[in-house]
C-alpha positions in Angstrom: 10.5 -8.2 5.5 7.0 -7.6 4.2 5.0 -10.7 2.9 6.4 -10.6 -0.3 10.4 -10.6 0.8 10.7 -7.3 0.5 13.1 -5.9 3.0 12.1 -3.5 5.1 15.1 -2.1 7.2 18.0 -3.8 9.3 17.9 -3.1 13.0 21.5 -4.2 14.6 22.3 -3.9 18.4 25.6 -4.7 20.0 26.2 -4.7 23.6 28.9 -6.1 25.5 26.6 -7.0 28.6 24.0 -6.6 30.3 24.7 -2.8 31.6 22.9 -1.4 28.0 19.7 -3.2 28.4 16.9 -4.5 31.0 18.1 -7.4 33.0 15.9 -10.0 34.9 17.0 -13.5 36.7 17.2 -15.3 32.9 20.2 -12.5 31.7 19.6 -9.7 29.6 16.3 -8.3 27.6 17.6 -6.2 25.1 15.2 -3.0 23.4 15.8 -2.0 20.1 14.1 0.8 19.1 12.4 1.1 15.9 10.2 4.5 13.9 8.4 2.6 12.0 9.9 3.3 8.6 11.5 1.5 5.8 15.2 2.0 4.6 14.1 5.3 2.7 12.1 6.8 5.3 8.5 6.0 4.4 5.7 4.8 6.9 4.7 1.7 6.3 1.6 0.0 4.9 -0.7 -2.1 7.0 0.1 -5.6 6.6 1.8 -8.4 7.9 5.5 -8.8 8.3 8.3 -11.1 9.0 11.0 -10.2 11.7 14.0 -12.1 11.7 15.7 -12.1 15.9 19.8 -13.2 15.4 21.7 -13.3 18.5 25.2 -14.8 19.1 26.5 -15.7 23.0 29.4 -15.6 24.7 30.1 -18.9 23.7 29.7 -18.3 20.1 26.6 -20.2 20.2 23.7 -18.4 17.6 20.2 -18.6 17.9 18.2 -17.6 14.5 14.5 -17.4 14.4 11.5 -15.6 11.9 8.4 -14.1 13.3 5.5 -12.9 12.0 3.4 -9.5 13.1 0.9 -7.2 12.0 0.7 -3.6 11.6 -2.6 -2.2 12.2 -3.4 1.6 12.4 
């Protein structure tokens, strides 16, 4: 989302364990790629943005949390 709410693109990754990502000794570290562009297909500005990360477990437990980050080029 850029600063004023405006959504940028939805990244969504499914995997049913840990054989599609990079594991370590805490469980799974999952890479979701990402080009750098909006839903249409254009670059984005410099600025800061808000990620949302939403992940739900095995147990049906969710964790939910907002980030921000810069872009800078």
């Amino acid at each position: 989302f850029s600063i004023n709410g405006y959504k940028i693109i939805s990244l969504n990754k499914s995997i049913d364990d840990c054989n599609e990502s990079f594991s370590n000794d805490n469980g799974c570290l999952i890479k979701i790629n990402w080009n750098g562009k909006d839903v249409n297909g254009d670059k984005i500005a410099n600025g800061t943005y808000f990620y949302q990360i939403k992940a739900n477990t095995i147990n049906n437990l969710t964790f939910e949390k907002i980030y921000k980050i810069a872009k800078i080029e």
